[in-house]
N, CA, C and O of each residue as an XYZ file, in Angstrom:
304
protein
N      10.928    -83.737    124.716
C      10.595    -82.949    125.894
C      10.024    -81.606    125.437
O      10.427    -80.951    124.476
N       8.895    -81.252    126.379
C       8.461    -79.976    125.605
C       9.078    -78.887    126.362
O       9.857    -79.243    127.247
N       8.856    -77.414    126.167
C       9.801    -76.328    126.802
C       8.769    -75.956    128.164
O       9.270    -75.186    128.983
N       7.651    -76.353    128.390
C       7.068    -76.399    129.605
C       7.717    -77.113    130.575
O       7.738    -76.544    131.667
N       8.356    -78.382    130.511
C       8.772    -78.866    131.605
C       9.710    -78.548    132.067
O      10.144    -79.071    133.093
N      10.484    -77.281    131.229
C      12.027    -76.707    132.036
C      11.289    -76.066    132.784
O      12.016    -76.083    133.777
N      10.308    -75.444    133.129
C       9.516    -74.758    134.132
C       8.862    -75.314    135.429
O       7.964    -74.771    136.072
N       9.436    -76.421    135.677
C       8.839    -76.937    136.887
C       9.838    -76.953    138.109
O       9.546    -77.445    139.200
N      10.853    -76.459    137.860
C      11.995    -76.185    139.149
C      12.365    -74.399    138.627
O      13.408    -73.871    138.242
N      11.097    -73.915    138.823
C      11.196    -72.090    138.543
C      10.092    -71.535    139.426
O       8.972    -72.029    139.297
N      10.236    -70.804    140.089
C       9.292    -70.018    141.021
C       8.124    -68.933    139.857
O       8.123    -68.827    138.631
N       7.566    -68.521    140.534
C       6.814    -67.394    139.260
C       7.102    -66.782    138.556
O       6.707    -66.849    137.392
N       8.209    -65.635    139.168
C       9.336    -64.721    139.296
C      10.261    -65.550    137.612
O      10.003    -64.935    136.577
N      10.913    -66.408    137.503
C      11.702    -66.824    137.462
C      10.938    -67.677    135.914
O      11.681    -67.985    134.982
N       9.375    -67.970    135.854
C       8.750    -68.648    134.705
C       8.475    -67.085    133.972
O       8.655    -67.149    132.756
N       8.176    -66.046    134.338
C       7.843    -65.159    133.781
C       8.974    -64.460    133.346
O       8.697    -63.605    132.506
N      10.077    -64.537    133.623
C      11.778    -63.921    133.169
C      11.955    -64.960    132.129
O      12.439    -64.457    131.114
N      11.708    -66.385    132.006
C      12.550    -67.172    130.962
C      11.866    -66.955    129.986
O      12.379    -66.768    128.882
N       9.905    -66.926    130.296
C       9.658    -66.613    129.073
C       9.726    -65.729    128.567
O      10.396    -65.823    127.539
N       9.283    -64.664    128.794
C       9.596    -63.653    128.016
C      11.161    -63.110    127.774
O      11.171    -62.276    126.868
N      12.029    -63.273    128.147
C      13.520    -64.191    127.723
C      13.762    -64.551    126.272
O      14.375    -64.005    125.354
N      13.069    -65.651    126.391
C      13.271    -67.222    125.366
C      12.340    -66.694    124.293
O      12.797    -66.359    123.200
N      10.905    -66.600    124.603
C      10.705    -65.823    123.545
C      10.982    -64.632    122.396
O      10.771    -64.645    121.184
N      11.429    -63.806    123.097
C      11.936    -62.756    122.771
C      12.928    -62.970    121.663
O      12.860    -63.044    120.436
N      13.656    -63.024    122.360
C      15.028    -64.447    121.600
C      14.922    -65.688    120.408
O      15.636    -66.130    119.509
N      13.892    -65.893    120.850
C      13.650    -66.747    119.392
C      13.235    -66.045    118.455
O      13.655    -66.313    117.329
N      12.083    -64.696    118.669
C      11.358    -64.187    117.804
C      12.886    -63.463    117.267
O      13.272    -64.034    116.246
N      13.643    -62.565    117.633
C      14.867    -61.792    117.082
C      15.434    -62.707    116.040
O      15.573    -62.461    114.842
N      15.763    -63.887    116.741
C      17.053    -64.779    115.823
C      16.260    -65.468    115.157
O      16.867    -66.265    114.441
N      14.866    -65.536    115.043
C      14.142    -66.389    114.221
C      14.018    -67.698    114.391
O      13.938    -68.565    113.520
N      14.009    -67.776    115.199
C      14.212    -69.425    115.694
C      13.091    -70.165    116.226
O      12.912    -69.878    117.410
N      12.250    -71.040    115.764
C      10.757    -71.493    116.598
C      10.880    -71.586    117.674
O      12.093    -71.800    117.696
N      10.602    -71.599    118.606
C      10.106    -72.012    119.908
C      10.454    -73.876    120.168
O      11.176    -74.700    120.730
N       9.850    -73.766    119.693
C       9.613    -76.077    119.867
C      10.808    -76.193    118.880
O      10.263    -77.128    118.294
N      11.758    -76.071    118.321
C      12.982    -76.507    117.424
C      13.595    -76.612    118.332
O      13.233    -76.041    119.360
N      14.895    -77.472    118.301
C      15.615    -77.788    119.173
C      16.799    -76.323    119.667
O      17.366    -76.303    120.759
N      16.947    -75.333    118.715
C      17.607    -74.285    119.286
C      16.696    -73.978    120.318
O      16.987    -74.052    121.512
N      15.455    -73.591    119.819
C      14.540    -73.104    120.619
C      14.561    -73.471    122.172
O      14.617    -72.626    123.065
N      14.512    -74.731    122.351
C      14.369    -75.977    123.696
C      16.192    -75.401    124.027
O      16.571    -74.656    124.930
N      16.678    -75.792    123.390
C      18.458    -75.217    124.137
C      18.116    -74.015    124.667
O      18.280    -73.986    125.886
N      17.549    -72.654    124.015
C      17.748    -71.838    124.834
C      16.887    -71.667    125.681
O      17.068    -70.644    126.341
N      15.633    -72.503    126.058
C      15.090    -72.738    127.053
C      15.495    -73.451    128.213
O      15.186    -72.969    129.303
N      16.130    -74.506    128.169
C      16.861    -74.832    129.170
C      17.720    -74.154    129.997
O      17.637    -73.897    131.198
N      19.013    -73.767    128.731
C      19.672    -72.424    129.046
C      19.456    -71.776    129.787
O      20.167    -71.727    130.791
N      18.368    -70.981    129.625
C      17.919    -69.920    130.556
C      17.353    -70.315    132.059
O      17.404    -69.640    133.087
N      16.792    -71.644    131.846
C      16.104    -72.414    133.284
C      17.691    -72.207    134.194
O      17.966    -71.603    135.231
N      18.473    -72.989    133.274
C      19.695    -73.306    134.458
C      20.438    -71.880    134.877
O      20.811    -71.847    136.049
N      20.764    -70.418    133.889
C      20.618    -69.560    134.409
C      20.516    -69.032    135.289
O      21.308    -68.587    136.119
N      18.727    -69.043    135.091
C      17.877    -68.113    136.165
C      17.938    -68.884    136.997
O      17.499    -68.288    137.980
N      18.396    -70.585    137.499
C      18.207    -71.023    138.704
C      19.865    -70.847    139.467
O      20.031    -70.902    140.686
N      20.625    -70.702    138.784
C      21.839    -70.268    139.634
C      21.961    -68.569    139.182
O      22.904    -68.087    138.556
N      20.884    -67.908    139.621
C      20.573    -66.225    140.270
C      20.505    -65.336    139.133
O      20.236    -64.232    139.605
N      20.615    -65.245    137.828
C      20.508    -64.238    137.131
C      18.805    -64.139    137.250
O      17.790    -64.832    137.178
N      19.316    -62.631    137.509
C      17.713    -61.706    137.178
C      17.511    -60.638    136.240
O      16.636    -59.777    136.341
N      18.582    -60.758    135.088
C      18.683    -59.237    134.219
C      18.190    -60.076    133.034
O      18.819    -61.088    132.725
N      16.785    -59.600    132.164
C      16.537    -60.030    131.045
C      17.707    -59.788    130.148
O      18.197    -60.786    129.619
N      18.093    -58.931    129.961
C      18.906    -58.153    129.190
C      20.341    -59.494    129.185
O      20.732    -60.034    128.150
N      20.721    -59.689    130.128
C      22.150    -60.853    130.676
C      21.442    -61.940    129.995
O      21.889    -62.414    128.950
N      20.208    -62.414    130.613
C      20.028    -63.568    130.125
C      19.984    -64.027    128.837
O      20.396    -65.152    128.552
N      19.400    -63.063    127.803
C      19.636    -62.857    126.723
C      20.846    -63.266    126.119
O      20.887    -64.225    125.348
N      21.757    -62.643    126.404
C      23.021    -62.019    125.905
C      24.102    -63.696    125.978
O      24.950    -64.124    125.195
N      23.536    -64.278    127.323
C      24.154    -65.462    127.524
C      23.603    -66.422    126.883
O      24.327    -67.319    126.450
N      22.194    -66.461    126.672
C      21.313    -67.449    125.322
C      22.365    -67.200    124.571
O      23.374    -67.901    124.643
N      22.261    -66.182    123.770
C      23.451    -65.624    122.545
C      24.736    -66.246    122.477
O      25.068    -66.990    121.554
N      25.414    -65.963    123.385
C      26.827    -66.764    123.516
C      26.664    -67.736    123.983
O      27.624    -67.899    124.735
N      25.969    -68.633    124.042
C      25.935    -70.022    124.422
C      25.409    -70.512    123.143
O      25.652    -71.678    122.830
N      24.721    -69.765    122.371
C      23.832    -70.445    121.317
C      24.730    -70.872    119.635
O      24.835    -71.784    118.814
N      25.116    -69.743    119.864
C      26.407    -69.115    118.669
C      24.903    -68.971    117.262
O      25.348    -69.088    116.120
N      23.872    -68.824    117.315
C      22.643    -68.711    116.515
C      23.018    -68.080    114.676
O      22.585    -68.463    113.589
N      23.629    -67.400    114.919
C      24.342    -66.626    113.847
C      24.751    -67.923    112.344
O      24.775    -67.781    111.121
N      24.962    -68.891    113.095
C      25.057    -69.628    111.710
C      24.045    -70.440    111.295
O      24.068    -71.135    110.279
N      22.591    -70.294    112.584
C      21.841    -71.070    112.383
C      20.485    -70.103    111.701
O      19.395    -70.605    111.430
N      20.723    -69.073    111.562
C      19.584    -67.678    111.286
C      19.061    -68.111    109.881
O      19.629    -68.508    108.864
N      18.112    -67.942    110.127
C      17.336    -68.203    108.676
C      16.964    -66.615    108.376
O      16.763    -65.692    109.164
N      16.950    -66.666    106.709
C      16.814    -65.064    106.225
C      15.371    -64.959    106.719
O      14.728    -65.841    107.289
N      14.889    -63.450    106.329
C      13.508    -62.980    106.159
C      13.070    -63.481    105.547
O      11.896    -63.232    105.272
């Protein structure tokens, strides 16, 4: 599944919060985009932002603790 299709039950509002979200988030923890962390915290964030979070900052934070990424971090 690609990370476009978590975007088809998201209003505008709501495609423009995950991505720049999810991106963000991958670029920090280093994590590709299309890898399967990547796609988790894309989903993640779909199901999120569809039961009401609107704080990039939260959404983030809940990628994070949902992700536990820290053992998955690849160095510089």
């Amino acid at each position: 599944m690609t990370y476009l299709q978590y975007f088809l039950t998201l209003d505008d509002d709501g495609i423009e919060l995950v991505t720049n979200v999810v991106q963000d988030w991958c670029k920090v923890h280093h994590v590709p985009l299309e890898c399967e962390l990547g796609l988790e915290a894309m989903r993640f964030a779909v199901g999120r932002t569809l039961a009401g979070e609107k704080s990039p900052v939260a959404l983030s934070e809940a990628i994070t603790a949902h992700i536990h990424v820290e053992s998955f971090r690849h160095p510089n």
